[in-house]
C-alpha atoms as a printed R data frame, in Angstrom:
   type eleno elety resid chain resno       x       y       z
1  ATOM     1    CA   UNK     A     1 -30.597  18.805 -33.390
2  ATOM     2    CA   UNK     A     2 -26.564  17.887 -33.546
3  ATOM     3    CA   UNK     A     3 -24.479  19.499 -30.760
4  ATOM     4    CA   UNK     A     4 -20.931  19.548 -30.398
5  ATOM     5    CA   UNK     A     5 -20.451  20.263 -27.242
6  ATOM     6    CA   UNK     A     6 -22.676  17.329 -26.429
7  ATOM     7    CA   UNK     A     7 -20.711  14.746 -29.007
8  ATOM     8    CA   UNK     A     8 -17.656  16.022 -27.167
9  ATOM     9    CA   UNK     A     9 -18.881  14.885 -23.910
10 ATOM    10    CA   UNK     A    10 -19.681  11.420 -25.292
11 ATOM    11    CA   UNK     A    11 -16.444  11.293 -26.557
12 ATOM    12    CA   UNK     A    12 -14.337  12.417 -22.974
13 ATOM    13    CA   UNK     A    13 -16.614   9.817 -20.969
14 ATOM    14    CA   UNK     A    14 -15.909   7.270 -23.641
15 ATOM    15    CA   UNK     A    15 -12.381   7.617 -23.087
16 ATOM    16    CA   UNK     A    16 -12.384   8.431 -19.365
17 ATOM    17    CA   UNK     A    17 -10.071   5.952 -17.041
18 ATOM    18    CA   UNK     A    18 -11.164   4.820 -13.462
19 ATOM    19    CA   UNK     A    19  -9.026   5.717 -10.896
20 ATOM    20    CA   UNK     A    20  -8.715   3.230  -8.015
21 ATOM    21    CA   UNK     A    21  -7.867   4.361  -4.283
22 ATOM    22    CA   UNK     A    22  -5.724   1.822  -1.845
23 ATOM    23    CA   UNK     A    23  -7.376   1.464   1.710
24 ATOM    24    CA   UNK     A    24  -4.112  -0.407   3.012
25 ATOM    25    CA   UNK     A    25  -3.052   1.397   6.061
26 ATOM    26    CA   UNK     A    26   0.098   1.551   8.531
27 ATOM    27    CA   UNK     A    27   1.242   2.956  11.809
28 ATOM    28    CA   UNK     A    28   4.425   3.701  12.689
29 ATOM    29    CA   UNK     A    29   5.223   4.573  16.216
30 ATOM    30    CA   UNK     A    30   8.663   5.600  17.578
31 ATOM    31    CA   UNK     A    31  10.098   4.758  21.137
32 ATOM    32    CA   UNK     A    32  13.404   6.377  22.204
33 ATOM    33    CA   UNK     A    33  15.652   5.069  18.875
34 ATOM    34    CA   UNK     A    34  13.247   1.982  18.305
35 ATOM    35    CA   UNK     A    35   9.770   2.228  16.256
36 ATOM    36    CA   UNK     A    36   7.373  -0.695  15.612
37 ATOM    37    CA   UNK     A    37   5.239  -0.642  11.959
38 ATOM    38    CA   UNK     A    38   2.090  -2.347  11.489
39 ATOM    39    CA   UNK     A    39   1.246  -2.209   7.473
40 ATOM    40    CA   UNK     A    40  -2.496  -4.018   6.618
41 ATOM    41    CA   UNK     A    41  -3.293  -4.170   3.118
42 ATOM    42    CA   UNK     A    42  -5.864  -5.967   1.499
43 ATOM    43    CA   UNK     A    43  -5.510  -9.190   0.449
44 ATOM    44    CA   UNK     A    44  -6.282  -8.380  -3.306
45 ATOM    45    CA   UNK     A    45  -3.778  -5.766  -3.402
46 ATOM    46    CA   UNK     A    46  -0.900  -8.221  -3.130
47 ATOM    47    CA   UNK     A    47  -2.218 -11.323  -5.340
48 ATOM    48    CA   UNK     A    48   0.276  -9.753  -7.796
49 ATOM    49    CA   UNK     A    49   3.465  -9.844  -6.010
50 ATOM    50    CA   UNK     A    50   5.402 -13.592  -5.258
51 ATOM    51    CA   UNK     A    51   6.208 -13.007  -1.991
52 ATOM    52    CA   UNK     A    52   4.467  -9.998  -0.294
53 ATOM    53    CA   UNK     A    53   5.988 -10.697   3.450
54 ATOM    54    CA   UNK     A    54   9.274  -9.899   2.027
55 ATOM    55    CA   UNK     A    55   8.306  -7.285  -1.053
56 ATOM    56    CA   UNK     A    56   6.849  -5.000   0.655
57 ATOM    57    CA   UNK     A    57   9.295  -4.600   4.045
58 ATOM    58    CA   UNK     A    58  11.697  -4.359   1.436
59 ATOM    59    CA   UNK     A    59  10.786  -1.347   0.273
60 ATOM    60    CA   UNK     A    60   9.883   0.743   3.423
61 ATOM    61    CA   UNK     A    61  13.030   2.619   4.736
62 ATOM    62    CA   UNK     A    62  12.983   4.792   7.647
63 ATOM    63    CA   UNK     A    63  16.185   7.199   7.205
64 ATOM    64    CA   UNK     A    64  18.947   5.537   9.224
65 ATOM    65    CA   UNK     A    65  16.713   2.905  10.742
66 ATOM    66    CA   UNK     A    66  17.458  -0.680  10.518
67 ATOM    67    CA   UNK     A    67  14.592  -3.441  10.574
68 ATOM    68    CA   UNK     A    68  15.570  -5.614  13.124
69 ATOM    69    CA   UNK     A    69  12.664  -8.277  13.152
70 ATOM    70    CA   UNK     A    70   9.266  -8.750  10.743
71 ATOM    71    CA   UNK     A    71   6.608 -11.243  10.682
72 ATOM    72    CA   UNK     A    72   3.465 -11.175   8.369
73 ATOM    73    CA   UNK     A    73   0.321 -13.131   8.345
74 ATOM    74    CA   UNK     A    74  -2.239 -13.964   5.607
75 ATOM    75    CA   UNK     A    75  -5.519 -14.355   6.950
76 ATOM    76    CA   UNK     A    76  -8.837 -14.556   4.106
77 ATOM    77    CA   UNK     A    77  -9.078 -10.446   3.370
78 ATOM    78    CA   UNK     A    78  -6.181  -9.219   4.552
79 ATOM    79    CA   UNK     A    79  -2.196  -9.321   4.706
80 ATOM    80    CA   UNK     A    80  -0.744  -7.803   8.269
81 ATOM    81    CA   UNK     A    81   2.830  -7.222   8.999
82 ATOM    82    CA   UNK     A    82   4.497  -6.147  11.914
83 ATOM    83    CA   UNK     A    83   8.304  -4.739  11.938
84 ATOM    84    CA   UNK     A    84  10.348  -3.503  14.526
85 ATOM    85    CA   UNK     A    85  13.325  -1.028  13.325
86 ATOM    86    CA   UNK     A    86  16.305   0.494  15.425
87 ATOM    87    CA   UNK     A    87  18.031   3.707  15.052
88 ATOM    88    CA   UNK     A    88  21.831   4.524  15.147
């Protein structure tokens, strides 16, 4: 026997879009007016981007805070980067 709700089912699921969840992480810890950042992110998550040492410092702001030093390394699963920043 036909049933609509079930055809309507088929039809959602048919259409439904996976949703994907990041499992980069950071800390950021704050000394006095300095604060150091360490940002990992997986490896696969940055194939994309041309230059992901640079991208994606560029992008984090910390109110007033100004980055005084970065470095970023690339190892086989992984992309770390480490920034230190300086309040006025």
């Amino acid at each position: 026997m036909f049933s609509w709700n079930r055809a309507l089912l088929v039809m959602l699921c048919a259409t439904a879009h996976a949703h994907v969840v990041s499992i980069s992480n950071g800390e950021l810890r704050v000394t006095g007016r300095s604060a150091t950042l360490e940002l990992r992110i997986p490896a696969y998550e940055v194939e994309a981007l041309a230059t992901p040492e640079t991208t994606l410092l560029n992008e984090l702001r910390f109110g007033d805070a100004q980055r005084i030093s970065s470095n970023c390394a690339k190892d086989k699963d992984w992309l770390t980067c480490h920034a230190s920043y300086e309040f006025a």
